[in-house]
DSSP file (Angstrom, degrees, kcal/mol; ACC not computed):
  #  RESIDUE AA STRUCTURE BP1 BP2  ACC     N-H-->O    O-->H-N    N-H-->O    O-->H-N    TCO  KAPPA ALPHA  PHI   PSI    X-CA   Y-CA   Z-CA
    1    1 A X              0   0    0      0, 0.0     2,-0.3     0, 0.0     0, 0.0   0.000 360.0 360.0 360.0 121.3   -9.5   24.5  -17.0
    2    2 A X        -     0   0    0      1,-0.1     2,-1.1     2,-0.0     0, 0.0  -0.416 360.0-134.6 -69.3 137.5   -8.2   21.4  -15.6
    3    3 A X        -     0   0    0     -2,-0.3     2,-0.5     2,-0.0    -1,-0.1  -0.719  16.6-160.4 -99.2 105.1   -6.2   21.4  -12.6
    4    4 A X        +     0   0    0     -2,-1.1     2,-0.5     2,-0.0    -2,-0.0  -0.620  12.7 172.7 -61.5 107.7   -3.0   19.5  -12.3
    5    5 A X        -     0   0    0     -2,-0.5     2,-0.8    13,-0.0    -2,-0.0  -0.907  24.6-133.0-133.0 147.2   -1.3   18.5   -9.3
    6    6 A X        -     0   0    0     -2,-0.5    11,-0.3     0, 0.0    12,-0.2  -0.831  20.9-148.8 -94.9  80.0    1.9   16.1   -8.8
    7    7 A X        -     0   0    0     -2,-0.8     2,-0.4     1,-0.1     0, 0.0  -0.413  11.5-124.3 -50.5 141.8    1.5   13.7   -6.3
    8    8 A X        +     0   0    0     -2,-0.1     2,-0.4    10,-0.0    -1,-0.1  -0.710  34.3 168.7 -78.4 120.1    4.5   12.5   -4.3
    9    9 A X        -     0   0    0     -2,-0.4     3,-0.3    18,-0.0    15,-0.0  -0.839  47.5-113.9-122.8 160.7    4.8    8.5   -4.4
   10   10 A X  S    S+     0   0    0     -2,-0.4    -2,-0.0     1,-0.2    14,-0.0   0.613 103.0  69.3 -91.0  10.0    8.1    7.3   -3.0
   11   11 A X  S    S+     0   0    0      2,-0.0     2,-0.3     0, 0.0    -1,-0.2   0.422  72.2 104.9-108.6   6.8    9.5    6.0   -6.5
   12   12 A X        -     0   0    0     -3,-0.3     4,-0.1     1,-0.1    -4,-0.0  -0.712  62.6-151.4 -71.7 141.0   10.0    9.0   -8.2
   13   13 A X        +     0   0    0     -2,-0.3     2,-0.2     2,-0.1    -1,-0.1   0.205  68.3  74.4-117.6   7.0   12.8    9.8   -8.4
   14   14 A X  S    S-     0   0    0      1,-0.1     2,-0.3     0, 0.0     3,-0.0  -0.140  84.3 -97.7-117.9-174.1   12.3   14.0   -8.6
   15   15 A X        -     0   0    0     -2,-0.2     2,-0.2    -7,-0.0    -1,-0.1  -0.665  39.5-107.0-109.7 157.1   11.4   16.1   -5.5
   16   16 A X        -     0   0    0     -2,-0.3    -9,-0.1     1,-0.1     4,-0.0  -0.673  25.4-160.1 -89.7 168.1    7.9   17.0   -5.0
   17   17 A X        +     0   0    0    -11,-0.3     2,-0.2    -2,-0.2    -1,-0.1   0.376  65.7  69.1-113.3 -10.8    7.1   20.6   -5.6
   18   18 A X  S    S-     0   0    0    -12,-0.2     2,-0.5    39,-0.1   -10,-0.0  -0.738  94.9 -69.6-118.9 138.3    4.2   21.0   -3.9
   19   19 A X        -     0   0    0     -2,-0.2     2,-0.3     1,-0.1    38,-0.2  -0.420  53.3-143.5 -73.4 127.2    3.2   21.1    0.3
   20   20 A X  B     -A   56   0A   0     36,-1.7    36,-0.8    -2,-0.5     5,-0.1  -0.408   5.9-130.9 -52.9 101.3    3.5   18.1    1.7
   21   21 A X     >  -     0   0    0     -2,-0.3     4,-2.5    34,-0.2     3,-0.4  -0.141  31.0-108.9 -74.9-173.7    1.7   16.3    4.2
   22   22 A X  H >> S+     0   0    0      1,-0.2     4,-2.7     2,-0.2     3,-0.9   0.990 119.9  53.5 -74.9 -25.2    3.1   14.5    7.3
   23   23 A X  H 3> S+     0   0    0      1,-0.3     4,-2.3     2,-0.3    -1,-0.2   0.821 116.2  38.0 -50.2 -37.8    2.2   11.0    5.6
   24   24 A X  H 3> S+     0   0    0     -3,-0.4     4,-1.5     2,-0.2    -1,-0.3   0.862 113.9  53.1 -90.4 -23.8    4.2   11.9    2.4
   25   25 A X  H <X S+     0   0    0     -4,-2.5     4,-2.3    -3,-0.9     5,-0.3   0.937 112.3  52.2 -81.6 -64.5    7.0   13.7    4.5
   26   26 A X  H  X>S+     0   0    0     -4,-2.7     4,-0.8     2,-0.2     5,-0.5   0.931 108.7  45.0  -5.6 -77.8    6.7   10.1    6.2
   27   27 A X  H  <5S+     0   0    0     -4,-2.3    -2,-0.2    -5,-0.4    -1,-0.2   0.935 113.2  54.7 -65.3 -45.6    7.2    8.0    3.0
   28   28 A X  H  <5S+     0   0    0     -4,-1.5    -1,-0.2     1,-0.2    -2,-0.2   0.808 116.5  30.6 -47.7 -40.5   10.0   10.3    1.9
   29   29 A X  H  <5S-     0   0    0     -4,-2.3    -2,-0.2     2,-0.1    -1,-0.2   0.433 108.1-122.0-106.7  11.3   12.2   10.1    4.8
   30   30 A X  T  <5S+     0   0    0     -4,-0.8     2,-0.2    -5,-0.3    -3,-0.2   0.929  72.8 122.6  59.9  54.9   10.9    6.2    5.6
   31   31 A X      < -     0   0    0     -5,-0.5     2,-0.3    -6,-0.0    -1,-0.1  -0.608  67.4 -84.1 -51.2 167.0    9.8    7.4    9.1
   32   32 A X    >>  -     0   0    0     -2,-0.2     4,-2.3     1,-0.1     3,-1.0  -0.681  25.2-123.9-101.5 152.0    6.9    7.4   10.9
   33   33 A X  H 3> S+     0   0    0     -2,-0.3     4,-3.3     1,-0.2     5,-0.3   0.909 114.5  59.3 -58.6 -35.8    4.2   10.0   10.8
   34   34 A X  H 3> S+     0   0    0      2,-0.2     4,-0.5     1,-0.2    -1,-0.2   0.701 102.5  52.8 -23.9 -45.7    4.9   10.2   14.7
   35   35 A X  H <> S+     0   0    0     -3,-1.0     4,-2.3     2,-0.2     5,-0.3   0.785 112.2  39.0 -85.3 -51.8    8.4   11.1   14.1
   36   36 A X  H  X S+     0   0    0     -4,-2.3     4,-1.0     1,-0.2    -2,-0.2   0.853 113.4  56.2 -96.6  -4.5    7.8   14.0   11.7
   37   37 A X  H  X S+     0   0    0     -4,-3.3     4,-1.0    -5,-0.2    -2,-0.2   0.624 112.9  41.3 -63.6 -24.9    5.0   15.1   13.7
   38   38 A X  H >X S+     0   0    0     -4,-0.5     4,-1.6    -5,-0.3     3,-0.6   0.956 109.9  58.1 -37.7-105.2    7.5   15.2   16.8
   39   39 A X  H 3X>S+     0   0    0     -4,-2.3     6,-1.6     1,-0.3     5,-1.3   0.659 110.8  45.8  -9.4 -64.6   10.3   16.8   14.4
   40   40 A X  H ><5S+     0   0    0     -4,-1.0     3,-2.1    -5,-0.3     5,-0.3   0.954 114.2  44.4 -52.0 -62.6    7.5   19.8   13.8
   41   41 A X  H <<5S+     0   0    0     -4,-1.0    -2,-0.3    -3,-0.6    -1,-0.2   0.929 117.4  48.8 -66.4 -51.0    6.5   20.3   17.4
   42   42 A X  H 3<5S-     0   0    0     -4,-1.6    -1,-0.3     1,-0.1    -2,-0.2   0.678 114.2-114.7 -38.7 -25.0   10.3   20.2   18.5
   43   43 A X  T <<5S+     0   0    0     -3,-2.1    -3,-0.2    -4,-0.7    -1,-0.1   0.271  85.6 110.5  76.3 -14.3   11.4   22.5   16.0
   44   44 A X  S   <S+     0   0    0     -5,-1.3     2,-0.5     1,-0.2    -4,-0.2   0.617  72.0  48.3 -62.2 -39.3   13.3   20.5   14.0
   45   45 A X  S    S-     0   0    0     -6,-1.6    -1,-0.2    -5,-0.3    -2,-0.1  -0.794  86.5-126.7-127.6 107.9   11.5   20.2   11.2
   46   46 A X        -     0   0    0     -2,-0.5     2,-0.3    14,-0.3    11,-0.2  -0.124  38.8-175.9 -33.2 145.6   10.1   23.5    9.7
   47   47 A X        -     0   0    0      9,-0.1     2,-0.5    -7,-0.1     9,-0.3  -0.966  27.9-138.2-143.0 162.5    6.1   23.2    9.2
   48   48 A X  E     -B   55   0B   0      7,-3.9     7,-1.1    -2,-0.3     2,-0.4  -0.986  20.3-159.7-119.1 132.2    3.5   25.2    7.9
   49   49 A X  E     -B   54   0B   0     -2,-0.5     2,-0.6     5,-0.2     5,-0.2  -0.966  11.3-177.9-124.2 123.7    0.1   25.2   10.1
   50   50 A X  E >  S-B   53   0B   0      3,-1.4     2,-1.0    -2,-0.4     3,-0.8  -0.604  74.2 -68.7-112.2  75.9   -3.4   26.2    8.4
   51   51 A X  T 3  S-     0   0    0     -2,-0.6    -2,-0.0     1,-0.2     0, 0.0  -0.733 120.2  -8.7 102.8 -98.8   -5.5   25.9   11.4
   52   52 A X  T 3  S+     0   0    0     -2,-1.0    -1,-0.2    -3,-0.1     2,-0.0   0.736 115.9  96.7 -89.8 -33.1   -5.5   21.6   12.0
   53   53 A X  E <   -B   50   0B   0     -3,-0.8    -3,-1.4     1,-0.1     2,-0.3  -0.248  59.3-169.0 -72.5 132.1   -3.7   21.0    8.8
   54   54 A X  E     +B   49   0B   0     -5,-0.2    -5,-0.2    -4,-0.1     2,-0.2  -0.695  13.7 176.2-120.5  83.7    0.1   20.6    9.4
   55   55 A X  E     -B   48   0B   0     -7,-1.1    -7,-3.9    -2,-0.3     2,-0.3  -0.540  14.0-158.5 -99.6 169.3    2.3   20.7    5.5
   56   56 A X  B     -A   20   0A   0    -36,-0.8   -36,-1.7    -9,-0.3     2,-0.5  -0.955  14.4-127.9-146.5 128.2    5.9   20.7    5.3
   57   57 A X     >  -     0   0    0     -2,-0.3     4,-3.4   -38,-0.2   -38,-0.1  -0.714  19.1-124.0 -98.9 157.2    7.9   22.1    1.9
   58   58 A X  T  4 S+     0   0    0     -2,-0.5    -1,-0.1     2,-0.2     5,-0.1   0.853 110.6  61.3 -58.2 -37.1   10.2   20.2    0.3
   59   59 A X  T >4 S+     0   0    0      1,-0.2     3,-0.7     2,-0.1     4,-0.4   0.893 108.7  56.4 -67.4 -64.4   13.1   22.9    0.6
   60   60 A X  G >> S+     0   0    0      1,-0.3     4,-2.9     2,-0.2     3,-1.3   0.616 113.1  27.9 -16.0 -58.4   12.4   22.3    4.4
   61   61 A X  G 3< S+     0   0    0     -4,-3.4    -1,-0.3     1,-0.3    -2,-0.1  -0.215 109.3  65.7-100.5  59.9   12.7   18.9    5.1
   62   62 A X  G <4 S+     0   0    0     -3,-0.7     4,-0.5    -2,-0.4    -1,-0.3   0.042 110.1  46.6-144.6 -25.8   15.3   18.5    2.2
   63   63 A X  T <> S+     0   0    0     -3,-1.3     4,-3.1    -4,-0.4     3,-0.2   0.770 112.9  55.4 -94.7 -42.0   17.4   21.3    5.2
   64   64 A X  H  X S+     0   0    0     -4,-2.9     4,-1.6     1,-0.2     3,-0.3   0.945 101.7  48.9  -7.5 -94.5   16.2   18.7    7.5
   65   65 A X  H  > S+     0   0    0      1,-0.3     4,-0.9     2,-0.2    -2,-0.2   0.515 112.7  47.6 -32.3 -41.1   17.8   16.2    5.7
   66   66 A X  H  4 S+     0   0    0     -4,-0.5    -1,-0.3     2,-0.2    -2,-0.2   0.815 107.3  53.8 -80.2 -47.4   20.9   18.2    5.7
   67   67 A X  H  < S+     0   0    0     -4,-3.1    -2,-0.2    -3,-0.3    -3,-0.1   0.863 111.9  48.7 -41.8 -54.3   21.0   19.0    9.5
   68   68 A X  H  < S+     0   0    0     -4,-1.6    -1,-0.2    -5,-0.1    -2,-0.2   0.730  76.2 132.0 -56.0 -50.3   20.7   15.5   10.3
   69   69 A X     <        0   0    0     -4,-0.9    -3,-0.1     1,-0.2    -4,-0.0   0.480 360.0 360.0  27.8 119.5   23.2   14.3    8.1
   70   70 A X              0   0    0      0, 0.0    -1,-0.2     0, 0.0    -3,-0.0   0.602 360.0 360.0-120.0 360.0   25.6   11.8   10.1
């Protein structure tokens, strides 16, 4: 059975569904990986940590996205 998975490119036009690293969390908000690696350690931006691995959901930085809002 094949396994399908949805990459995030930044011309789609849909939300990813799937967790995110910071590079695509990056490319989404046009930021630097710095930034939303920051954002995490601050608090700012909810993160999910599996050991070294740092992923981010979409509803998350989509509340981000809302918080910030200017």
């Amino acid at each position: 059975m094949a396994h399908e998975t949805k990459a995030y490119n930044n011309t789609s036009p849909e939300k990813p569904s799937a967790l995110l690293t910071a590079s695509e969390v990056a490319a989404w908000l046009r930021v630097s990986r710095a930034y939303v690696y920051t954002a995490a350690r601050q608090g700012r931006l909810q993160s999910i940590n599996f050991g070294k691995a740092v992923r981010f959901a979409p509803q998350d930085v989509e509340a981000f996205l809302r918080q910030n809002r200017g």
